[in-house]
C-alpha positions in Angstrom: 13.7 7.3 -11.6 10.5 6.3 -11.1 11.2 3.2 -8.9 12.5 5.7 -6.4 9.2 7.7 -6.3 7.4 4.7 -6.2 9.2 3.7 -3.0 8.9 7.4 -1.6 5.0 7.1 -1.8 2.6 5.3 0.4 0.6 4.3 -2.6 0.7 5.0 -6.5 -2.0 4.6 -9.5 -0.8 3.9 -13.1 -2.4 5.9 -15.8 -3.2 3.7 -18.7 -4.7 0.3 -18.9 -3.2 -1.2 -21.9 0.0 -3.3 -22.8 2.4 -0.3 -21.5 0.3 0.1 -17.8 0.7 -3.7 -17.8 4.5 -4.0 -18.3 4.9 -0.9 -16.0 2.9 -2.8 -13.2 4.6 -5.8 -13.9 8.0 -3.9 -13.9 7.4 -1.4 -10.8 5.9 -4.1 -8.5 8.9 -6.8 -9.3 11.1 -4.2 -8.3 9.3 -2.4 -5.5 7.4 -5.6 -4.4 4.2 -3.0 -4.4 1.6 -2.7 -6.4 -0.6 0.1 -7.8 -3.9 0.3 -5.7 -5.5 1.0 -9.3 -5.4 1.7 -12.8 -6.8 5.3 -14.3 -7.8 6.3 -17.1 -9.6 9.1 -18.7 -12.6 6.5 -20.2 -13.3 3.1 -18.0 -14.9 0.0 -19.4 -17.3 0.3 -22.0 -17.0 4.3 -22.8 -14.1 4.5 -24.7 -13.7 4.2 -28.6 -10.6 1.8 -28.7 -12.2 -1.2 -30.3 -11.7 -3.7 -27.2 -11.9 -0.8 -24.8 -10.5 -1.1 -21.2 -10.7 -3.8 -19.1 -12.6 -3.5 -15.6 -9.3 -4.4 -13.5 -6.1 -6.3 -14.6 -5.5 -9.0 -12.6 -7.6 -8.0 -9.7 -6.7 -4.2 -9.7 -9.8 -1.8 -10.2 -9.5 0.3 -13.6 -10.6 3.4 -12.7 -11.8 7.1 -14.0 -9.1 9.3 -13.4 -11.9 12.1 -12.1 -11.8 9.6 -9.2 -8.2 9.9 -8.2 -7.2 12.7 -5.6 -5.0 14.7 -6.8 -2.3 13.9 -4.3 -1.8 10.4 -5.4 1.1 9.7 -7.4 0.7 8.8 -10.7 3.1 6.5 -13.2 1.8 7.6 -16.9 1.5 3.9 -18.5 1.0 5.5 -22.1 2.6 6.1 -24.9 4.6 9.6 -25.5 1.8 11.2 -28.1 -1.3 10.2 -25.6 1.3 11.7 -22.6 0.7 15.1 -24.7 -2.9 15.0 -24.3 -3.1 13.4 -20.4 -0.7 15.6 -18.9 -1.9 18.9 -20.0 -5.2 17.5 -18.6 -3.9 16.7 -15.4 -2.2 19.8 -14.9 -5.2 21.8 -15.4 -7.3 19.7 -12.8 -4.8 19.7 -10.0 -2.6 16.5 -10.3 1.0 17.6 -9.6 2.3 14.8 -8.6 2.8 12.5 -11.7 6.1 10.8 -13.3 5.5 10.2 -17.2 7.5 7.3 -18.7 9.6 7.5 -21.6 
């Protein structure tokens, strides 16, 4: 369960920066009391083609490229299952291992 990796972790990032990332950090953080030292995603602010794009941070926490993440950190994939087939074959190939997809 993902709260339990959460808690195993020193830190965690959430992949994803829309409504899901949101309710995910909102979610993880009531129960865990910690929250994600960012947000990743594979566009940031202003290069993406989703027509409001991604916000710079959500409520104070940086939205970040994922290329800026080492690949140790664990990641909670805030997306949707059909954008999880595209971002996990991607992180697989540059490294990240260490990665709990929601469902």
């Amino acid at each position: 369960m993902v709260i339990d990796e959460v808690k195993k972790n020193d830190s965690y990032v959430i992949y994803g920066a829309q409504v899901i990332a949101v309710g995910a950090r909102e979610a993880i953080a009531h129960l865990t009391g910690k929250q994600p030292i960012s947000f990743a995603v594979g566009k940031p602010a202003g290069k993406t083609w989703f027509p409001t794009g991604n916000p710079e941070e959500i409520d104070g926490i940086p939205v970040v490229s994922i290329d800026t993440i080492p690949v140790d950190t664990f990641i909670v994939l805030g997306i949707t299952e059909l954008i999880q087939q595209e971002v996990i074959p991607y992180l697989d190939e540059h490294g990240y291992k260490n990665y709990y997809p929601l469902t």
